[in-house]
C-alpha positions in Angstrom: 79.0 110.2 123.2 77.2 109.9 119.9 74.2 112.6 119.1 71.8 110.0 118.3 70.9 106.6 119.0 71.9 102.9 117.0 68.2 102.7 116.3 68.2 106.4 114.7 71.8 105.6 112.9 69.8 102.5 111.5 66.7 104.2 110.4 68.7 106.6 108.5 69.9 103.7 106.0 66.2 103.0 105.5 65.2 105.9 104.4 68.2 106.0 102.4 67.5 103.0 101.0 63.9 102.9 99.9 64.6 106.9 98.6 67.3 105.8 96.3 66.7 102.5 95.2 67.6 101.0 92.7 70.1 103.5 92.4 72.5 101.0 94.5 72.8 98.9 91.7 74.2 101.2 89.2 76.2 102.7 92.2 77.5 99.0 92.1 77.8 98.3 88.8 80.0 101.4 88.4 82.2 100.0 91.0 82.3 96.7 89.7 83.2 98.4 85.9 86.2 100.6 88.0 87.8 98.0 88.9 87.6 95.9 86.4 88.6 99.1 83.7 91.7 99.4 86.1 92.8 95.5 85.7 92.0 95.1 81.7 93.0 98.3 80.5 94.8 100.4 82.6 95.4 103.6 80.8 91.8 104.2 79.5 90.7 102.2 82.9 92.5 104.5 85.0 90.4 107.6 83.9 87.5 105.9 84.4 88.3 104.5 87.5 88.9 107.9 88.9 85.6 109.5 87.5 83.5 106.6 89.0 85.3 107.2 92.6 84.9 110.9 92.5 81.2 110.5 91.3 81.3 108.0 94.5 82.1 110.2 96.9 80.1 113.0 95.2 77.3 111.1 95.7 78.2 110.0 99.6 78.7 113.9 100.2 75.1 114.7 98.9 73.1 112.1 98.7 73.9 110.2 102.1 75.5 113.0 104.0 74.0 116.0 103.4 70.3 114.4 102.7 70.2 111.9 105.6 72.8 111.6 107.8 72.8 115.5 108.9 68.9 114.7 110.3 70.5 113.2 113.1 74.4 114.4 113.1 75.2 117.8 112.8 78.5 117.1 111.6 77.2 115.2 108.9 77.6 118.7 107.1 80.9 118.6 107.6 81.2 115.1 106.2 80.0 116.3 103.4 82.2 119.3 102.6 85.0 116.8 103.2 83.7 114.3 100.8 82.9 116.6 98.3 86.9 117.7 98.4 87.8 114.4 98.1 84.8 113.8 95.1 86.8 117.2 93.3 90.4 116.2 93.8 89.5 112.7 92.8 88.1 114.4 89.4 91.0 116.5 88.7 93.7 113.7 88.5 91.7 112.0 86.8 91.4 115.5 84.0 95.0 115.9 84.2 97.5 114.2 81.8 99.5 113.2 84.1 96.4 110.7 85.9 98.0 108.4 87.9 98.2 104.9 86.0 95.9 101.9 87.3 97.0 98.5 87.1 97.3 95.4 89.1 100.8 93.8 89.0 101.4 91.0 90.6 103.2 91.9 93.7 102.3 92.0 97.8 101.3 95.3 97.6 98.9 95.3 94.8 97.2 92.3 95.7 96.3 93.7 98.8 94.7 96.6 97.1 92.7 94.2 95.2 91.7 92.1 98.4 90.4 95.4 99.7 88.7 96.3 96.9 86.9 93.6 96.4 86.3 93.3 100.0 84.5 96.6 99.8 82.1 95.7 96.9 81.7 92.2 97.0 82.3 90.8 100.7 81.2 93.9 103.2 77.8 93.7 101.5 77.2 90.7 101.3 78.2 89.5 105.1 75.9 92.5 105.9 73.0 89.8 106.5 75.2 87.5 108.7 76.0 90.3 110.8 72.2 91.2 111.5 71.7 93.8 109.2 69.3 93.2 106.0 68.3 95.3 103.9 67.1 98.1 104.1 68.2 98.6 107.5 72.0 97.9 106.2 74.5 99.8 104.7 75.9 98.9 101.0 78.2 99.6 98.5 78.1 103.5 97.7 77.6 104.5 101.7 80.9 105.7 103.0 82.7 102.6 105.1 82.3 99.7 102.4 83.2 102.6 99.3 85.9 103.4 101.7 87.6 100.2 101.4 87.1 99.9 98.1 88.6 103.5 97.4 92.1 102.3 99.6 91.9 99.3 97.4 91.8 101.1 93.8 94.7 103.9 94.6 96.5 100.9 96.2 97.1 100.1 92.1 98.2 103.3 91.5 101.7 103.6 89.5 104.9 104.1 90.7 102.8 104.3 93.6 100.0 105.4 95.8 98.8 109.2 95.6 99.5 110.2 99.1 97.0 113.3 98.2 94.1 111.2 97.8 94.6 108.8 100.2 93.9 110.9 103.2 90.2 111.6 103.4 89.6 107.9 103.3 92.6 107.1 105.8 91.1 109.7 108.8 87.4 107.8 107.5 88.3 104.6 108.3 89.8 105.9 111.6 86.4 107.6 112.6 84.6 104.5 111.5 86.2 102.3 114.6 83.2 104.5 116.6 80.6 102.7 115.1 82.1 99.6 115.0 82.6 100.3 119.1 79.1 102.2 119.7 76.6 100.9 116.9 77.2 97.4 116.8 78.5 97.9 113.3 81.4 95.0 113.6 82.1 94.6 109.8 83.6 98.2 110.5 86.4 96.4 112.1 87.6 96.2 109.0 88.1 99.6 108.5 91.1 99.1 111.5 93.1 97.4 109.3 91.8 100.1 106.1 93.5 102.8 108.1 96.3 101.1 109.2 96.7 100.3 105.6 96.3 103.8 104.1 98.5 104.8 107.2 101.4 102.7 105.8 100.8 103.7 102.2 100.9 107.2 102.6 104.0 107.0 105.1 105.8 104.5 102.7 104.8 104.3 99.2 106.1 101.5 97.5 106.7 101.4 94.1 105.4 98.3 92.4 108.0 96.8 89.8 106.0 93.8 88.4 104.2 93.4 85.0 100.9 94.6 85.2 97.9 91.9 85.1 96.9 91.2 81.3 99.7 93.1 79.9 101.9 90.2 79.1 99.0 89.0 76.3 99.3 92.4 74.4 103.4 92.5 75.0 103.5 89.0 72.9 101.1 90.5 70.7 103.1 93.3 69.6 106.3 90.8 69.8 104.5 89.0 67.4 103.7 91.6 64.6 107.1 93.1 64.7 
């Protein structure tokens, strides 16, 4: 049993949404500049991927969590301290030297990451509307189960593989978000099934990608070229 209601687990996106605006946009935007850092340039891309996730779920710990969702949930507070963890951990790989590397090679693995990735900030939002759920009764990109996927999606590109470390907080998410995909009527959270069973899988057996990374090959022949 659920401490509040699908009409109260609506209304809080509402109020989120109308308190925050147009702060989704530049939540997006960053997302969008993430991934796309991760695919072009994946050393400097990397960093900034990182920063942009851990100001992500900074942001889902404080600004959604802590200054909404706790009105109705008590352990919303919880959520938050979790997040928050996963916000800090997120920031110091990404201070460290040793960051794990970003980049999208061309294999199964990596491609899947991607799908989910963009399935997070492109698709989940936008099928939002089919599914019943306008805006600003609907939740976006930069709410925890759509910046979820795209989290899983991003380490997915992580090199030699990904960091078990910070997969877990959004694994045991998308395991607790099957309850509003059951309960609320939420049934793009289905998705988030197949998000844990993928984070499940990573974490249990990383793979370590061996193809040449996307937009790589251009600045290989470059080089070639000069020497």
């Amino acid at each position: 049993m659920l401490p509040f209601t699908t009409e109260q687990f609506f209304q809080v996106f509402v109020e989120y949404n109308r308190t925050v605006w147009p702060a989704q946009w530049l939540l997006w935007l960053a997302g969008a500049a993430a991934l796309a850092g991760a695919i072009v340039r994946p050393r400097l891309g990397s960093r900034i991927a990182l920063v942009v996730l851990a100001c992500l779920w900074l942001w889902m710990a404080f600004a959604y969590h802590l200054a909404f969702f706790a009105r109705i949930n008590p352990l919303a507070r919880v959520f938050a301290v979790v997040f928050a963890a996963e916000g800090l951990l997120l920031a110091w790989r990404a201070a460290r030297r040793a960051s794990p590397e970003l980049a999208l090679r061309r294999t199964p693995r990596d491609l899947t990451g991607l799908a989910f990735a963009l399935f997070g900030l492109v698709v989940y939002p936008l099928l939002n509307s089919l599914f019943g759920h306008r805006f600003p009764a609907a939740p976006g990109f930069g709410l925890p189960c759509p910046t979820t996927l795209f989290t899983l999606g991003i380490l997915t590109l992580g090199k030699p593989r990904a960091d078990r470390l910070l997969l877990v907080v959004p694994t045991a998410w998308s395991m607790l978000g099957l309850s509003a995909a059951l309960n609320l009527g939420v049934r793009l959270d289905l998705s988030l099934v197949v998000a844990a069973a993928w984070g499940v899988w990573l974490i249990a057996r990383p793979a370590a990608p061996t193809g040449r990374p996307i937009g790589s090959r251009e600045r290989s022949d470059r080089a070639s070229a000069r020497r």
